[in-house]
C-alpha positions as CSV (number, residue, x, y, z in Angstrom):
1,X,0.0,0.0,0.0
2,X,0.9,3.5,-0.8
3,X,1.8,6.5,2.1
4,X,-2.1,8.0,1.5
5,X,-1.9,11.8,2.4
6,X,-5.2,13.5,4.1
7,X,-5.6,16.8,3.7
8,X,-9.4,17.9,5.1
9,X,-11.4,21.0,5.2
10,X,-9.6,22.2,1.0
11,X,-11.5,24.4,-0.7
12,X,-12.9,23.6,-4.5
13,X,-10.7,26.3,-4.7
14,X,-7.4,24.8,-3.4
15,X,-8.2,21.3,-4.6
16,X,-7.9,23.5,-8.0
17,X,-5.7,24.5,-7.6
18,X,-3.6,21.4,-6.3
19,X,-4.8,19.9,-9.3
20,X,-3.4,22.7,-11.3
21,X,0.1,22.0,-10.1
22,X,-0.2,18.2,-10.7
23,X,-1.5,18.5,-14.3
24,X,1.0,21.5,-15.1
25,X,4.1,19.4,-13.7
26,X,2.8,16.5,-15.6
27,X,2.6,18.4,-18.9
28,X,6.4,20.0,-18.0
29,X,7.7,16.2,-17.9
30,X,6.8,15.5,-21.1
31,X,6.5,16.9,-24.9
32,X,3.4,15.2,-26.2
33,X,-0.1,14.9,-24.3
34,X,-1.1,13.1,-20.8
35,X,-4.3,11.6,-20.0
36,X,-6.3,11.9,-17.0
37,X,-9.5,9.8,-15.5
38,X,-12.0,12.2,-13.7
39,X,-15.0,11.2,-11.8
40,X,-18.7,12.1,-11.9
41,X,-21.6,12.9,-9.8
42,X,-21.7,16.6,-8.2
43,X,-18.7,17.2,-6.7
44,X,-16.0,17.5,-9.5
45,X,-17.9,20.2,-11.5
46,X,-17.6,23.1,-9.2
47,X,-13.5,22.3,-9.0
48,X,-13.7,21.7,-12.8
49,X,-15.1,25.2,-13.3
50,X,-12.4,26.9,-11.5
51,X,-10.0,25.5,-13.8
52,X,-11.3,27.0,-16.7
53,X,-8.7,29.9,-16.3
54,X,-5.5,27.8,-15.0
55,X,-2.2,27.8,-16.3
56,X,-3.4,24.2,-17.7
57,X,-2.9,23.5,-21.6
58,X,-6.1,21.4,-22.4
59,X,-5.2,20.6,-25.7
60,X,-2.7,18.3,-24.5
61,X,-4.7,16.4,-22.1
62,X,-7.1,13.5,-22.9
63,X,-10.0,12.9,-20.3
64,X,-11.9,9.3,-19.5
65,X,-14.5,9.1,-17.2
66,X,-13.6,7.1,-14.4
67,X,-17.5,5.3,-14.9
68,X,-20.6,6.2,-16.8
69,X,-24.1,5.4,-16.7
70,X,-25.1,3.8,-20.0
71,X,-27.5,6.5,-21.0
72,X,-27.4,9.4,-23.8
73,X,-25.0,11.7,-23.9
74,X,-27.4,14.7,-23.3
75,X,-29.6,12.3,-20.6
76,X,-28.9,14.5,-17.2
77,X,-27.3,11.6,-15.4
78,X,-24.7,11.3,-18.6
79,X,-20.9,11.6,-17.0
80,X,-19.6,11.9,-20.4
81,X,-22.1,14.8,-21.4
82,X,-20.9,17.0,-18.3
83,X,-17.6,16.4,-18.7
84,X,-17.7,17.5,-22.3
85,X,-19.8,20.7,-21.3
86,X,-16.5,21.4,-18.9
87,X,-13.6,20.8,-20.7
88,X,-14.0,20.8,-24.6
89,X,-14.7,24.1,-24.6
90,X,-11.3,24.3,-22.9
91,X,-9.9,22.2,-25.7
92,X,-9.5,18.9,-23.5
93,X,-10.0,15.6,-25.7
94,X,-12.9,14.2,-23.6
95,X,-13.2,10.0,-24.7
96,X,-15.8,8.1,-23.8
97,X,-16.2,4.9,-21.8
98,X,-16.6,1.6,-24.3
99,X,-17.0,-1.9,-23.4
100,X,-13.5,-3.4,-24.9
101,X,-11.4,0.0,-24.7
102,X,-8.0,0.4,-23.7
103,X,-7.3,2.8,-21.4
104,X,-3.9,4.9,-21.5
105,X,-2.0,5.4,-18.6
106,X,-2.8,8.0,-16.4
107,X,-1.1,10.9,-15.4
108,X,-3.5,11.1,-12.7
109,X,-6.5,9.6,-11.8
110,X,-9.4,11.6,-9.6
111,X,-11.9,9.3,-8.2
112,X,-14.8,10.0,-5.7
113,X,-16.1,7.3,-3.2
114,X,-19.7,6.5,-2.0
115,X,-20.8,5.6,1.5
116,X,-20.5,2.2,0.8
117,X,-16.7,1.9,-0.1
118,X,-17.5,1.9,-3.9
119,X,-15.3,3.7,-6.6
120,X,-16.1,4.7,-10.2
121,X,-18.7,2.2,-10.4
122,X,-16.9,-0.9,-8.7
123,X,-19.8,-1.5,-6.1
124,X,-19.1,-4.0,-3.2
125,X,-21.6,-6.5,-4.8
126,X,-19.9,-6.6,-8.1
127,X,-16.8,-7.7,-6.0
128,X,-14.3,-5.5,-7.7
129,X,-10.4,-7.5,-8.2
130,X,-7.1,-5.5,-8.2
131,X,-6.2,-8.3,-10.7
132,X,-8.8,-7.7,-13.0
133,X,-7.9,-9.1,-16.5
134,X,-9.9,-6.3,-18.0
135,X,-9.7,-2.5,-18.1
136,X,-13.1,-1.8,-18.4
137,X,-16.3,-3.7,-16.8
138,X,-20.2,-3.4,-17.9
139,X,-21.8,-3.4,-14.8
140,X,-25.0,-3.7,-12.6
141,X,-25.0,-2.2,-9.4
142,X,-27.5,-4.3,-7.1
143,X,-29.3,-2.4,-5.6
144,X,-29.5,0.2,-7.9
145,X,-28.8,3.6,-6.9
146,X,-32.4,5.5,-7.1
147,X,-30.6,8.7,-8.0
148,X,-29.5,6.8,-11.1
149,X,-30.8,3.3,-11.6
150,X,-28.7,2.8,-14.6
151,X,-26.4,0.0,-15.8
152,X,-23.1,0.8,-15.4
153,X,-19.6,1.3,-17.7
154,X,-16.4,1.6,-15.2
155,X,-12.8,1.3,-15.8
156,X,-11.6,-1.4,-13.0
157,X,-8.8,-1.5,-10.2
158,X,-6.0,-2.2,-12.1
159,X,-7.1,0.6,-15.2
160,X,-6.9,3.4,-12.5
161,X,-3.8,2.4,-10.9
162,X,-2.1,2.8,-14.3
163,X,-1.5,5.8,-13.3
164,X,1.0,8.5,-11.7
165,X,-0.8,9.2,-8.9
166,X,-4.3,9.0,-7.7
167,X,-6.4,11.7,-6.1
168,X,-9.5,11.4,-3.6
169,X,-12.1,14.5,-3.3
170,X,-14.9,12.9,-1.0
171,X,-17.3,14.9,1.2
172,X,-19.0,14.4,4.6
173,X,-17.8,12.8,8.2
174,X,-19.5,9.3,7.3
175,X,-17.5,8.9,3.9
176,X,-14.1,10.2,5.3
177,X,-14.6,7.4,8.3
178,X,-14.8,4.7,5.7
179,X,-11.9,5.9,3.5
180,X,-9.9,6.2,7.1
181,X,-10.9,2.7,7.3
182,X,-9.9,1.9,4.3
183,X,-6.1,3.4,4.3
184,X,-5.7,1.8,7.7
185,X,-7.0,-1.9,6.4
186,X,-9.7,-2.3,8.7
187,X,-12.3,-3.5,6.1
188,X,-12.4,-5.1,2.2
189,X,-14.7,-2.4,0.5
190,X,-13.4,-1.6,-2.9
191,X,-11.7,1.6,-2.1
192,X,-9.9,-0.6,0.5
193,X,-9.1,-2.8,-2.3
194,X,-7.8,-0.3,-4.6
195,X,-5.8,1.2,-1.3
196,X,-4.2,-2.1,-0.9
197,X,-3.2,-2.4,-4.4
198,X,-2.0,1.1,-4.6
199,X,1.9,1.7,-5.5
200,X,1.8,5.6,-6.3
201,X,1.0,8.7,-4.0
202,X,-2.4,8.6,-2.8
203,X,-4.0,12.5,-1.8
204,X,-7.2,12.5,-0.2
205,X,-9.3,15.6,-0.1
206,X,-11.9,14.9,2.8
């Protein structure tokens, strides 16, 4: 397991800017492009908003979903369609989730957590694997979320830790308890799962 660094109480501002200095150092080490997994639901937008005027050079960074709900593009629960809204106008290269894709390795990957240990879309009742043969899964959640009761496309344990490093923003006293749980081994959701498995630096924004 990686050293996991907890920083709480960061503003969508700072975590901006944090992630302003990771992508800009990335883009430093290299000449060509990087690619970067983000997650969905509410919390990344606000964050991805103040990046709009960073130091950042879209055009050189390709964006995945972490998950997506197999809906349309413009259906309001779409991940895809709301990460296009943020970042192609930026001139990101957004790419969406496909059964049978190949991820490219990450320069970072962002990932949010649920009350219930899950990540991207890796559930506890799907049984997520850190050895995972594939990259990315079609899923079912059981039970389905009622906020969005939708099958699922996620990339998988091993897909996200191709990566540089990997970034936490969760929110709320009950979900910082489980990921504290998590980094400290005391239980086998799958964000203890991806902790375990971990061999880059792990920030968590709680």
């Amino acid at each position: 397991m990686s050293q996991v660094e907890q920083i709480s109480g960061a503003s969508d501002a700072a975590i901006a800017g944090w992630l302003e200095a990771q992508l800009c150092g990335a883009l430093g080490r290299i000449a060509g492009s990087i690619a970067i997994t983000v997650p969905g639901g509410s919390t990344p937008f606000p964050i991805l908003a103040r990046l709009a005027d960073s130091a950042i050079d879209w055009t050189r960074v390709e964006v995945w979903p972490g998950d997506d709900r197999i809906v349309a593009e413009d259906h309001p629960a779409s991940n895809i369609g709301r990460i296009r809204a943020a970042l192609e106008p930026l001139g990101a290269r957004v790419v969406a989730l496909e059964e049978g894709a190949i991820p490219p390795h990450f320069a970072l990957a962002w990932l949010g957590m649920g009350g219930d240990g899950h990540i991207a879309s890796l559930f506890p009742n799907i049984d997520p694997r850190a050895d995972d043969p594939r990259p990315v899964r079609r899923l079912v959640p059981d039970p389905l979320p009622p906020e969005a009761p939708f099958a699922r496309l996620s990339l998988t344990i091993p897909a996200l830790l191709n990566s540089d490093a990997v970034v936490f923003v969760i929110r709320g006293e009950d979900k910082r308890a489980v990921f504290e749980a998590a980094a400290a081994g005391d239980h086998d959701l799958p964000v203890a799962r991806l902790l375990r498995a971990a061999h880059q630096p792990v920030t968590c924004f709680a």
